[in-house]
C-alpha positions as a printed NumPy array, in Angstrom:
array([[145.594,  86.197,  86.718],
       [145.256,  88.305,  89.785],
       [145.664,  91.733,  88.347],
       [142.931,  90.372,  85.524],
       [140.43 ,  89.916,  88.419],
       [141.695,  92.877,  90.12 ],
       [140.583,  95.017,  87.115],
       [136.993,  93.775,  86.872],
       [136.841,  94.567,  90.535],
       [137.601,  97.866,  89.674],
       [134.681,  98.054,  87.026],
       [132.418,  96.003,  89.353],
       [133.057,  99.32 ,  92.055],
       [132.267, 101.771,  89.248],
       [129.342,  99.941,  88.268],
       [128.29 ,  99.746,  92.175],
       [128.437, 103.388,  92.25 ],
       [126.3  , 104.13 ,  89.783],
       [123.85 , 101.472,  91.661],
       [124.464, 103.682,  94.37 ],
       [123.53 , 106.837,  93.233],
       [120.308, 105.258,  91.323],
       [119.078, 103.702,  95.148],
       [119.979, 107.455,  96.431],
       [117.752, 108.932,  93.493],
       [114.888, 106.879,  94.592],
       [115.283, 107.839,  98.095],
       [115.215, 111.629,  97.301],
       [112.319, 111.17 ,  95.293],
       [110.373, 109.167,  97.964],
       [111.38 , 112.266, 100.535],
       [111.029, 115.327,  98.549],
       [107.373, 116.664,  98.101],
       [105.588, 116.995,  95.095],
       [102.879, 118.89 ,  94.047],
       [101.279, 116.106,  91.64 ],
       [101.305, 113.136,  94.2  ],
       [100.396, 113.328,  97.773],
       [101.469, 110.086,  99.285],
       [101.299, 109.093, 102.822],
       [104.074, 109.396, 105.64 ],
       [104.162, 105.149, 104.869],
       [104.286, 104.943, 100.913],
       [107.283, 107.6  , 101.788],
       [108.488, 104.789, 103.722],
       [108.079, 102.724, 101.234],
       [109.828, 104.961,  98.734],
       [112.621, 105.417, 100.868],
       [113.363, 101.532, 101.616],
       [112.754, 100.625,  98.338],
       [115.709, 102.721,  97.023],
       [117.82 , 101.766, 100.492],
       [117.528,  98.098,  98.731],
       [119.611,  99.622,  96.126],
       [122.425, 101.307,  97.78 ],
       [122.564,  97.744, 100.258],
       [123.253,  96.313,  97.097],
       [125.751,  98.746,  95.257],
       [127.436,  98.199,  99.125],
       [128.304,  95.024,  97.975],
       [130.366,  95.713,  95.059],
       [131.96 ,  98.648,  96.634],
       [132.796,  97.501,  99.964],
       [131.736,  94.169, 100.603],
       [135.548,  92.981, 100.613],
       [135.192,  90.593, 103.137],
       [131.998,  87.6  , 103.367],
       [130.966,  89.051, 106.675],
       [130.259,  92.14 , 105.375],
       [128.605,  91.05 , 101.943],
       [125.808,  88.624, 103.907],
       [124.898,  91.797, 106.124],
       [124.524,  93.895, 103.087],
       [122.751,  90.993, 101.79 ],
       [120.268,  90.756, 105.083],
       [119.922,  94.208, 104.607],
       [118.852,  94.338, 101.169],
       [116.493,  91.495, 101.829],
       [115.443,  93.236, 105.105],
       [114.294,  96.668, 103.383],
       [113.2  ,  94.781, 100.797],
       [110.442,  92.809, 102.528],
       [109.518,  95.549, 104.428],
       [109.248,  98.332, 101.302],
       [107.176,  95.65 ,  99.947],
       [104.727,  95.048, 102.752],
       [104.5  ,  98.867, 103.787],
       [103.642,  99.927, 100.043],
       [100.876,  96.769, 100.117],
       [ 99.209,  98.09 , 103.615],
       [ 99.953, 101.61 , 103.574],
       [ 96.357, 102.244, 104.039],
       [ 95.738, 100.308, 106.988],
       [ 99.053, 101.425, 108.64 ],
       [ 97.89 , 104.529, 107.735],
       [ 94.493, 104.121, 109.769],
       [ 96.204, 102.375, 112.779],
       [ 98.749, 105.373, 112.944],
       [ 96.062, 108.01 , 113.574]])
């Protein structure tokens, strides 16, 4: 029974990774400039938290072996979440109270 869960741990971590590396996608897309979209210094912000929410997550299959360290991946995740969310809503007038 224990090597059975064991080996859909195993699977779980693979399938965290590739979690992972889609969050870490999102972030380099959010970073790197393009030529077709300007966006602002917040919906960059926004980009890059969004995809952190992500990677907090994959963090939870891959090392969250222990329940203190799954609930702060958790908070995280919620964390970046809720603030991806409300920057990418008000990036205008963050925007206008930055300058």
């Amino acid at each position: 029974m224990a090597a059975h869960l064991m080996g859909n741990f195993a699977e779980l971590k693979i399938f965290g990774w590739l979690i992972f590396a889609w969050g870490a996608a999102l972030i380099a897309i959010a970073v790197l400039p393009s030529k077709e979209q300007v966006h602002s210094m917040t919906r960059r912000a926004a980009g890059v938290l969004g995809g952190s929410v992500f990677c907090f997550l994959a963090a939870i299959l891959i090392w969250g072996d222990t329940t203190p360290l799954r609930n702060a991946f958790v908070a995280a995740a919620v964390a970046a979440a809720a603030l991806s969310w409300y920057l990418g809503g008000h990036a205008r007038k963050v925007d206008r109270a930055m300058k």
